[in-house]
C-alpha positions as CSV (number, residue, x, y, z in Angstrom):
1,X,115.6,260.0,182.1
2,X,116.8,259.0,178.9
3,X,120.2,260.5,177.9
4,X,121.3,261.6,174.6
5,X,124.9,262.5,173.2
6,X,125.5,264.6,170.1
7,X,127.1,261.4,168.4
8,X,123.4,259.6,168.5
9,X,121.1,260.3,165.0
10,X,119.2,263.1,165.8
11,X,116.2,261.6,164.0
12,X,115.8,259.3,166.3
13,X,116.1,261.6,169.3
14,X,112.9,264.0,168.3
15,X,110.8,265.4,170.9
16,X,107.8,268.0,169.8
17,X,109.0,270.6,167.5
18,X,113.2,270.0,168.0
19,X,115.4,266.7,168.1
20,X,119.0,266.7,169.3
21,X,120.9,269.3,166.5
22,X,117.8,271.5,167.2
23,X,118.1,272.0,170.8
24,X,122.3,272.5,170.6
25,X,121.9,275.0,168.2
26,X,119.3,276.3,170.1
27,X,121.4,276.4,173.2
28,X,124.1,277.6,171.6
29,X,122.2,280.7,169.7
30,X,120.6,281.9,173.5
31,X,123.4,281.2,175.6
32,X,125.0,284.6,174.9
33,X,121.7,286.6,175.3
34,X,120.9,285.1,178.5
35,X,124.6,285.0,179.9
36,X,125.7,288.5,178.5
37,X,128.6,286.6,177.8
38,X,130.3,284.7,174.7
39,X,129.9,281.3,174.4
40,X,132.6,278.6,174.4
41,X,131.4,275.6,173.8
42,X,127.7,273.0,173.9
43,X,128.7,270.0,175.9
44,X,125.4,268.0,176.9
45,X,122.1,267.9,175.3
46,X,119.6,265.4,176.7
47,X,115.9,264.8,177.0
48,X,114.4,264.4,180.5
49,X,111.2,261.9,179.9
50,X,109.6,262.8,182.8
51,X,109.9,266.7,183.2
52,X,109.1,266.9,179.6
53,X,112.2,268.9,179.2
54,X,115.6,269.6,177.1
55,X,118.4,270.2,179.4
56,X,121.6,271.5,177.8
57,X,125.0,272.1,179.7
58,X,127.1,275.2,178.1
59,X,130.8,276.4,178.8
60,X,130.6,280.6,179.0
61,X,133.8,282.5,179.2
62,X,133.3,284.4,182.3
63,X,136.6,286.2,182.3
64,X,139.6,285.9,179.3
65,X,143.4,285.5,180.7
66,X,146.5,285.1,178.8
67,X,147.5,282.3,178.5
68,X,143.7,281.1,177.5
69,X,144.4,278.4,180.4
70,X,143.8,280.6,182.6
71,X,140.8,281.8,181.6
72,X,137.3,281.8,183.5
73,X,134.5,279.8,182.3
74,X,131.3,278.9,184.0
75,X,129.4,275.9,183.3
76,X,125.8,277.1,182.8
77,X,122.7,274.6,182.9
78,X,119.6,275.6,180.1
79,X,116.5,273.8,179.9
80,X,114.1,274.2,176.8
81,X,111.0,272.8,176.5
82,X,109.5,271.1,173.5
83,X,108.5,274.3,171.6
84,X,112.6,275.0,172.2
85,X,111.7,277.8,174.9
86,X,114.5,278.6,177.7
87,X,112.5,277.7,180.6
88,X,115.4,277.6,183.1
89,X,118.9,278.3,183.4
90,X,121.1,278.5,186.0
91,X,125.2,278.7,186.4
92,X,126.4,275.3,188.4
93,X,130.1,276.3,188.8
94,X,132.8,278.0,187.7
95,X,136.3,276.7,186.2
96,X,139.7,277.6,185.1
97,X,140.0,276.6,182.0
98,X,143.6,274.4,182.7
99,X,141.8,272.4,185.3
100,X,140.4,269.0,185.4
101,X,136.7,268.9,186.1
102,X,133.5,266.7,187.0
103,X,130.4,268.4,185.4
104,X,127.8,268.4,188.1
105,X,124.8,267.6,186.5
């Protein structure tokens, strides 16, 4: 698997019709229609070689507090193919968001 981070050229990061940008704004425009919820932020785009795949990891707030450290979020995996179709997508965990976390990837 060859991993990608948003601070690599997208140009050189192109697979089919989308490179890097493409597939985070991509992410970022679905997340809210398949989560029913609003998005908070992109944090991983990379390109599976072998599966053929984009697989994106989003932050969704799940539930807003006050103070905002308190609030909800779930970590949401999205994979896209090359055509920059959601293929799957599945929540891995959930979060307050004043905690210290390890993204399970």
């Amino acid at each position: 698997m060859s991993t990608t981070s948003e601070s690599t050229d997208s140009t050189t990061e192109q697979r089919g019709q989308y490179d890097l940008d493409g597939i985070r704004q991509r992410a970022a425009s679905r997340t809210e229609a398949l989560t029913e919820r609003p998005l908070d932020s992109v944090h991983t785009v990379e390109y599976n070689d072998e599966a053929g795949r984009w697989r994106t990891l989003v932050d969704v707030v799940e539930r807003r507090s006050i103070p905002d450290t308190q609030d909800i979020l779930g970590v949401y995996r999205i994979e896209f193919d090359d055509r920059g179709n959601a293929v799957a997508f599945e929540r891995l965990q959930r979060y307050r968001r004043g905690d210290r976390i390890s993204f399970v990837h």
